[in-house]
N, CA, C and O of each residue as an XYZ file, in Angstrom:
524
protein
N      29.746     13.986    -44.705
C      29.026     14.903    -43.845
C      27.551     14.531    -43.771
O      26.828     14.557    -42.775
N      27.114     14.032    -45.536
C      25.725     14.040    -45.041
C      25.225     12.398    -44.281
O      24.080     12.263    -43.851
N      25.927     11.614    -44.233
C      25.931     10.096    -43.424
C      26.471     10.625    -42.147
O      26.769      9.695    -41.398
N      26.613     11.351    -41.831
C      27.036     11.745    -40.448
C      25.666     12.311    -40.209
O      24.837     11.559    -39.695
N      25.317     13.549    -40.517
C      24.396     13.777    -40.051
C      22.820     12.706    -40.352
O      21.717     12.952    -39.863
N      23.040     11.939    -40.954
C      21.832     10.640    -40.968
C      21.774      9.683    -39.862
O      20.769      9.193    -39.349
N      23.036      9.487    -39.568
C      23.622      8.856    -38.447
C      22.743      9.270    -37.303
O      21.783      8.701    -36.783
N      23.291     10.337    -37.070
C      22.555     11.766    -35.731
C      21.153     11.529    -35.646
O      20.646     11.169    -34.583
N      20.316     11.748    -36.949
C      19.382     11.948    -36.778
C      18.872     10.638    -36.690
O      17.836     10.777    -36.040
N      19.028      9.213    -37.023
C      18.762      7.998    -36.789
C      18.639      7.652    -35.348
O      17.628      7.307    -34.735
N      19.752      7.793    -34.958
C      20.169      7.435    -33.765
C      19.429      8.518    -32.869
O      18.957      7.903    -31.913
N      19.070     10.125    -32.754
C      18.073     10.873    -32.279
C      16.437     10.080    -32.178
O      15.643     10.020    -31.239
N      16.382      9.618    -33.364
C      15.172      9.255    -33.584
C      14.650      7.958    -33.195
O      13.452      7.683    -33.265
N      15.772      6.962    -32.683
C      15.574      5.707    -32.223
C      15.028      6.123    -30.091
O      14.108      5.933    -29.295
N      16.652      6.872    -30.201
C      16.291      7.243    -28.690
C      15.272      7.716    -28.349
O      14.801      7.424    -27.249
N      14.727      8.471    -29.093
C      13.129      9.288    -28.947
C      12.100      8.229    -28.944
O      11.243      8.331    -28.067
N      12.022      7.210    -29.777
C      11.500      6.528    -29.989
C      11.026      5.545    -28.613
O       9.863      5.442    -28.223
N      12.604      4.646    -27.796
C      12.325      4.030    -26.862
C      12.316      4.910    -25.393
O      12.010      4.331    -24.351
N      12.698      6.432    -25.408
C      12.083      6.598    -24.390
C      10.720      7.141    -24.019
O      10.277      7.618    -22.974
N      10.110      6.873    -25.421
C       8.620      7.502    -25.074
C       8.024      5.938    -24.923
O       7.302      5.860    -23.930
N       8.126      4.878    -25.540
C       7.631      3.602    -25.481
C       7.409      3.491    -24.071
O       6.276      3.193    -23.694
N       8.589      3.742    -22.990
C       8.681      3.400    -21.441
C       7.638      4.444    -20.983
O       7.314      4.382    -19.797
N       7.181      5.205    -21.599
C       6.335      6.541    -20.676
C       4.756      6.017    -20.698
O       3.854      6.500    -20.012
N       4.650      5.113    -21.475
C       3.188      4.832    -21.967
C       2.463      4.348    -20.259
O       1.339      4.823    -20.096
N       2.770      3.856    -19.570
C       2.712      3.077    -18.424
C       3.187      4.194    -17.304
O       4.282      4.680    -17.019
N       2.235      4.320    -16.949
C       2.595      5.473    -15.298
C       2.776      4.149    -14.260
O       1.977      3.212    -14.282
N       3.731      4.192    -13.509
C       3.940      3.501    -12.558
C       3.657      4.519    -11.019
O       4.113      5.663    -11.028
N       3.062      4.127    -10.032
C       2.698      4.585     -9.043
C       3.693      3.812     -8.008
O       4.009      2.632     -8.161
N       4.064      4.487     -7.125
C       4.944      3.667     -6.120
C       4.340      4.523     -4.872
O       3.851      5.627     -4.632
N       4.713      3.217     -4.193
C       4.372      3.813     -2.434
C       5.674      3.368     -1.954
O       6.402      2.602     -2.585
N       6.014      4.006     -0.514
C       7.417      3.650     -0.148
C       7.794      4.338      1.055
O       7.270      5.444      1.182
N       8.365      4.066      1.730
C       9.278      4.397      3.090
C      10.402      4.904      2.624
O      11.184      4.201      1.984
N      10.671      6.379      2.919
C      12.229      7.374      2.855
C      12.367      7.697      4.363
O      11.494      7.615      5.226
N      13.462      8.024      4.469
C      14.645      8.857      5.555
C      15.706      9.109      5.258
O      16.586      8.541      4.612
N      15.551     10.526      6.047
C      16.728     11.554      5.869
C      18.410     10.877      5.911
O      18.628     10.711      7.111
N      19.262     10.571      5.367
C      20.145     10.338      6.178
C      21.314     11.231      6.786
O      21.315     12.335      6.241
N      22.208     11.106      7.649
C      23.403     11.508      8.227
C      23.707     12.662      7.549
O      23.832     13.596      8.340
N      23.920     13.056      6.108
C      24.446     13.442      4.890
C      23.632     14.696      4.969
O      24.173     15.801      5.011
N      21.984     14.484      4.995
C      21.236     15.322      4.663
C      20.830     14.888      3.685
O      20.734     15.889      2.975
N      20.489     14.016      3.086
C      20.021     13.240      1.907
C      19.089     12.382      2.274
O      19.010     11.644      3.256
N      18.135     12.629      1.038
C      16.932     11.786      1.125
C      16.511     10.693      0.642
O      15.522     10.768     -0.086
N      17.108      9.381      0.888
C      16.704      8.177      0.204
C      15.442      7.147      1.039
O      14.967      7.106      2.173
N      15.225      6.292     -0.420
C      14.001      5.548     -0.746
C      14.975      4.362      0.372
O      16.145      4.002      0.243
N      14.181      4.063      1.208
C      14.660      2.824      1.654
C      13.409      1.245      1.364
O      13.718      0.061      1.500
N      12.349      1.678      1.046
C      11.235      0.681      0.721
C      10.865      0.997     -0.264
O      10.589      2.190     -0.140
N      10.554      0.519     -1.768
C       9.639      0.821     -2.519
C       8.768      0.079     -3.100
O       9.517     -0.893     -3.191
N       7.895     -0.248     -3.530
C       6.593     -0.887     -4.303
C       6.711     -0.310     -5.371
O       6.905      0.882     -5.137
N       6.690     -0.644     -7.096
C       5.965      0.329     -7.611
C       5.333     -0.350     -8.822
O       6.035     -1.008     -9.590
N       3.784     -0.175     -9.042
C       3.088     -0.829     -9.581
C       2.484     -0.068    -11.274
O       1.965      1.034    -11.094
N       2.500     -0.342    -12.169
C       1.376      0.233    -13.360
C       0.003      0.791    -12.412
O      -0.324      0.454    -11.274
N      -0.675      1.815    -13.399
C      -1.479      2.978    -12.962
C      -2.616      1.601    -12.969
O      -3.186      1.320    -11.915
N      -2.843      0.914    -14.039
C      -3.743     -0.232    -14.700
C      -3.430     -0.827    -13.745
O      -4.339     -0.618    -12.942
N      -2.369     -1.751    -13.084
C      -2.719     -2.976    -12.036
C      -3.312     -2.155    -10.522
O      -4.064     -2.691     -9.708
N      -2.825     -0.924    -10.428
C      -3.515     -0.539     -8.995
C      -4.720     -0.438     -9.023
O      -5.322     -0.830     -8.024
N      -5.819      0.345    -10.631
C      -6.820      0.215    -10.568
C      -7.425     -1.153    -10.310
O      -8.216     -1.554     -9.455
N      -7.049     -1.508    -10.921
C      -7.264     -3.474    -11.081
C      -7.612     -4.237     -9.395
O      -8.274     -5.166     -8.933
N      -6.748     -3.227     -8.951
C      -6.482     -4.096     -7.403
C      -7.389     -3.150     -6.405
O      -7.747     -3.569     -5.304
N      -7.760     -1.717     -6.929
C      -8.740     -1.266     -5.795
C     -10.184     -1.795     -6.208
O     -11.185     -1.593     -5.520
N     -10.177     -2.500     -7.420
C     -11.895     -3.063     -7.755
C     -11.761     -4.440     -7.781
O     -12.459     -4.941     -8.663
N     -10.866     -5.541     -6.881
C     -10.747     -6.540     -6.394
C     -12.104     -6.928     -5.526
O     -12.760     -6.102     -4.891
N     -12.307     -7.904     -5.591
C     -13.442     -7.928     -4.825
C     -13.184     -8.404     -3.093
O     -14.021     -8.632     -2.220
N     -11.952     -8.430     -3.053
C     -11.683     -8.896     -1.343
C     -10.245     -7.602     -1.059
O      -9.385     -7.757     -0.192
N     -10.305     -6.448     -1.976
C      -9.556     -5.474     -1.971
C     -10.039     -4.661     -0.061
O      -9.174     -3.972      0.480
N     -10.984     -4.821      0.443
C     -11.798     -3.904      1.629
C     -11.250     -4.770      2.773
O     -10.781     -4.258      3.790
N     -11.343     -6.505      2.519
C     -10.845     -7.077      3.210
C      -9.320     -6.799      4.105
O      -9.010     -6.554      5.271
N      -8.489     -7.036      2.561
C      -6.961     -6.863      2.720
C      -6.512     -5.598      3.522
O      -5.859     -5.643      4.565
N      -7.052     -4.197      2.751
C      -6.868     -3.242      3.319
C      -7.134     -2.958      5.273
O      -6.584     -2.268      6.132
N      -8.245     -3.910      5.235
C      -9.200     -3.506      6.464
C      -7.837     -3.944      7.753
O      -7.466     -3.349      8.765
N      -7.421     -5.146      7.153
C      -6.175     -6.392      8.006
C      -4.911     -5.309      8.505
O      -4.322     -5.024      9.548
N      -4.901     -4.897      7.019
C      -3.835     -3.793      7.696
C      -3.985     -2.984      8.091
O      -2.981     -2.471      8.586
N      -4.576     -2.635      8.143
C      -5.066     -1.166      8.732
C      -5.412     -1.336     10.603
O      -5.364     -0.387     11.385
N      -5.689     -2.523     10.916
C      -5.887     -3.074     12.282
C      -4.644     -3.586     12.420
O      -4.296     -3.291     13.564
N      -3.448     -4.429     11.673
C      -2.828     -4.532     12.189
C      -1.702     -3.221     12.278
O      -0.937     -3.213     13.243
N      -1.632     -2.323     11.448
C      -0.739     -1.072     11.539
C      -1.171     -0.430     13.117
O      -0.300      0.028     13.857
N      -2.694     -0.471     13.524
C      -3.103      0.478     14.562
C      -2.745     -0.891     16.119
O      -2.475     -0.357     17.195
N      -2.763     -1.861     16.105
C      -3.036     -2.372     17.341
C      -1.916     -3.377     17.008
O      -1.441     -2.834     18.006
N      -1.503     -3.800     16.825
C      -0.254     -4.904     16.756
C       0.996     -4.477     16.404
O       1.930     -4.936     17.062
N       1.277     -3.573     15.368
C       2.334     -3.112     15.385
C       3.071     -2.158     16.650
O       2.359     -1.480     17.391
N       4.843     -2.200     16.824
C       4.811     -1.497     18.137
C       4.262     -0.039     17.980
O       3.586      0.343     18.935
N       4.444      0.923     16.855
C       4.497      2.116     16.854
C       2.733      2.033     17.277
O       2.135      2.533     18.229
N       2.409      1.480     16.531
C       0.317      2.065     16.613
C       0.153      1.300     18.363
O      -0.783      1.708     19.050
N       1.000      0.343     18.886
C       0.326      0.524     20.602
C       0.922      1.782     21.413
O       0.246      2.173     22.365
N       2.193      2.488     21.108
C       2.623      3.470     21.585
C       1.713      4.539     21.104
O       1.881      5.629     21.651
N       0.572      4.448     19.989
C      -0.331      5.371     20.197
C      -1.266      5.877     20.730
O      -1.603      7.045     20.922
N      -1.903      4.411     21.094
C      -3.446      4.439     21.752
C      -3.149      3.695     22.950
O      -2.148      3.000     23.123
N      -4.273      3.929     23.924
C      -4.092      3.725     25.416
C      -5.169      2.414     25.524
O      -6.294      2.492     26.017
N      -4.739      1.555     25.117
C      -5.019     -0.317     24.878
C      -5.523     -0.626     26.308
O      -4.819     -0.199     27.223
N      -6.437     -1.182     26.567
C      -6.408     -1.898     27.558
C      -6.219     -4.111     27.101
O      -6.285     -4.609     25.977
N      -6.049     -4.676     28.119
C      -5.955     -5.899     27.660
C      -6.925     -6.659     26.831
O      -6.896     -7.313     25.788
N      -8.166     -6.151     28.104
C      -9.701     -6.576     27.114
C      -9.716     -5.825     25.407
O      -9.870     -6.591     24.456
N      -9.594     -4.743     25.228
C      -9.830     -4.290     24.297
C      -9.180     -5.041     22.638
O      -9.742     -5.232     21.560
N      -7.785     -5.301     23.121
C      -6.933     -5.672     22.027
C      -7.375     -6.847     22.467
O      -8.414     -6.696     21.823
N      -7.511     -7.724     22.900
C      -7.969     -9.147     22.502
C      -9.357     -9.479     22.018
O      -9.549    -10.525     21.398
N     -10.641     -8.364     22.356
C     -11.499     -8.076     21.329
C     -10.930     -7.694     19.912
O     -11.346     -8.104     18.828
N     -10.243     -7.118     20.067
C     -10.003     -6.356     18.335
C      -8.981     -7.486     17.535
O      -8.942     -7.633     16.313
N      -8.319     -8.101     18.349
C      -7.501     -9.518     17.792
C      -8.564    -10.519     17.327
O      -8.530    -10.955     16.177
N      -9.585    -10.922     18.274
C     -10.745    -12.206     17.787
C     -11.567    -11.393     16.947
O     -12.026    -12.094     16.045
N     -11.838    -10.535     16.891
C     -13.259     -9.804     15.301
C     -11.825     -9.961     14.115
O     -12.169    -10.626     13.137
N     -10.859     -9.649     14.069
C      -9.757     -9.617     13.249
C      -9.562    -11.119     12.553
O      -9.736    -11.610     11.438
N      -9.130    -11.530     13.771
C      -9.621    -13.488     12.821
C     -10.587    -14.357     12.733
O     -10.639    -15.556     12.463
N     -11.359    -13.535     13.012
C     -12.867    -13.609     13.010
C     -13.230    -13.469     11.418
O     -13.734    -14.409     10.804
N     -12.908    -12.130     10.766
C     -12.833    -11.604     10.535
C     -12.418    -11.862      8.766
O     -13.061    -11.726      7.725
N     -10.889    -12.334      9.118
C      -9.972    -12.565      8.171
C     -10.309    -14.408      7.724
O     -10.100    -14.814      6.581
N     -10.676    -15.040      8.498
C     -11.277    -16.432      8.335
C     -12.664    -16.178      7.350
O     -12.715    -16.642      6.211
N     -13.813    -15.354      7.971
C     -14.418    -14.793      7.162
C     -14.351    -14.603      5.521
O     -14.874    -15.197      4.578
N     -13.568    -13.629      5.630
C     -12.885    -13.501      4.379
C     -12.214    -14.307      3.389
O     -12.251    -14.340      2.159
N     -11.570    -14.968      4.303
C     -10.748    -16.529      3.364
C     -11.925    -17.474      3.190
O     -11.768    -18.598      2.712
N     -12.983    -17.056      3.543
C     -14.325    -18.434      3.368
C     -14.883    -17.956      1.969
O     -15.401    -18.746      1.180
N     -14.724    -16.453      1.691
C     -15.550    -16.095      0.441
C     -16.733    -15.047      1.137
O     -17.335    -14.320      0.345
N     -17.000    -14.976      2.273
C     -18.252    -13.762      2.818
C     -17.826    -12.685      2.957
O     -18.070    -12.322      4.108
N     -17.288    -11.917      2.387
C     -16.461    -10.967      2.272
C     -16.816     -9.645      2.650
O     -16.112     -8.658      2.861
N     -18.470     -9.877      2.711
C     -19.435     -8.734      3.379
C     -19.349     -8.736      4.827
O     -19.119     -7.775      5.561
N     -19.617    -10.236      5.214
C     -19.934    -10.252      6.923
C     -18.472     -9.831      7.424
O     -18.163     -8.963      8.240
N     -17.453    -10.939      6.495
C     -15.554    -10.221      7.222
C     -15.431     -8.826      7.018
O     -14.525     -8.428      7.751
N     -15.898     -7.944      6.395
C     -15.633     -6.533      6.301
C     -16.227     -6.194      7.571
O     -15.595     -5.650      8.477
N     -17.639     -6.570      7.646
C     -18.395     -5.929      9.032
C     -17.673     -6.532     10.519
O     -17.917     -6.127     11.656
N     -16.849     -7.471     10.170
C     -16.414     -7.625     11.581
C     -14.978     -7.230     11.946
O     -14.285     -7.450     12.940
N     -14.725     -6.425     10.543
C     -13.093     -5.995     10.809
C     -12.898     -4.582     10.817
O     -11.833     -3.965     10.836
N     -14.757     -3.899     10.788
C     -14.904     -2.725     10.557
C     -15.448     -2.624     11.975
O     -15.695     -1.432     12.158
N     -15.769     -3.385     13.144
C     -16.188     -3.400     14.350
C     -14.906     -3.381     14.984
O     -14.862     -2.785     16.061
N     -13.715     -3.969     14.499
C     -12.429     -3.873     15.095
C     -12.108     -2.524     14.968
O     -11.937     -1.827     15.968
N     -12.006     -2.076     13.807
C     -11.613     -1.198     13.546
C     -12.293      0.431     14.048
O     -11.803      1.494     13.668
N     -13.618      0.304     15.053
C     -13.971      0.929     15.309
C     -13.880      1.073     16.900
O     -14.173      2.082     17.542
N     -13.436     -0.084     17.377
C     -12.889      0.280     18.684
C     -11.590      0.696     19.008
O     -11.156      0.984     20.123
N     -10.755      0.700     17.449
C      -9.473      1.694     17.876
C      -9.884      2.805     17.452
O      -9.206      3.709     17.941
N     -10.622      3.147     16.819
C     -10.976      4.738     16.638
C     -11.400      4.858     18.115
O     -11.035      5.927     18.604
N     -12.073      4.049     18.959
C     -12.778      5.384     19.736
C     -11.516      4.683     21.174
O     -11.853      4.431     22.331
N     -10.372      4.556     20.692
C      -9.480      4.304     21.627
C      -8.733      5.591     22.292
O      -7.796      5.883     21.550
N      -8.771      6.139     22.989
C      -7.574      7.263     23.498
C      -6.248      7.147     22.912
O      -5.530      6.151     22.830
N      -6.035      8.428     22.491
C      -4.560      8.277     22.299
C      -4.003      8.652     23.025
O      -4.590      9.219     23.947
N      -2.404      8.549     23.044
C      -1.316      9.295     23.970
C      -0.838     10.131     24.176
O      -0.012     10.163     25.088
């Protein structure tokens, strides 16, 4: 009886043990869900990174860059962001050349001037009409 209950409490005390080890590390995830058919809600995209590497990656020093790329390409190149705003031709081919303008910039190491010219892109879809 009493190796039984040593057993229990061993084996209690191991499990306790490795599932607090896994908790030490907050993982943050970003991700794309939809509803499905069912009524159920699944993850169809996920990312998911330590709390430590995301900090790590918002004090990158070409972190303003990366973000800036997507963020122009989510609003003006992707289909959903042109079904938002009312584009003219001139406009998106301005906001395409400051973009690799921009992103060349950036891949050179000036990471100040590519921010300012992807933040000029990025300011003619703000003052773009939407739909």
């Amino acid at each position: 009886m009493i190796k039984k209950f040593l057993l229990v409490l061993l084996f209690s005390a191991t499990y306790m043990g490795i599932s607090h080890a896994n908790t030490d590390e907050k993982k943050i995830c970003s991700g794309f869900g939809k509803w499905t058919k069912d009524g159920e809600f699944k993850i169809v995209r996920s990312k998911c990174i330590t709390e430590k590497d995301y900090l790590t990656s918002l004090k990158a020093p070409d972190y303003l860059c990366n973000y800036y790329q997507k963020s122009i390409w989510k609003e003006s190149e992707r289909a959903y962001g042109k079904k938002q705003y009312k584009y003219t031709e001139a406009s998106l081919k301005k906001i395409n050349a400051l973009k690799a303008e921009g992103k060349a910039l950036c891949d050179d190491g000036k990471l100040k001037e590519g921010e300012a010219k992807l933040v000029e892109a990025i300011k003619i879809i703000s003052h773009t009409r939407m739909n």
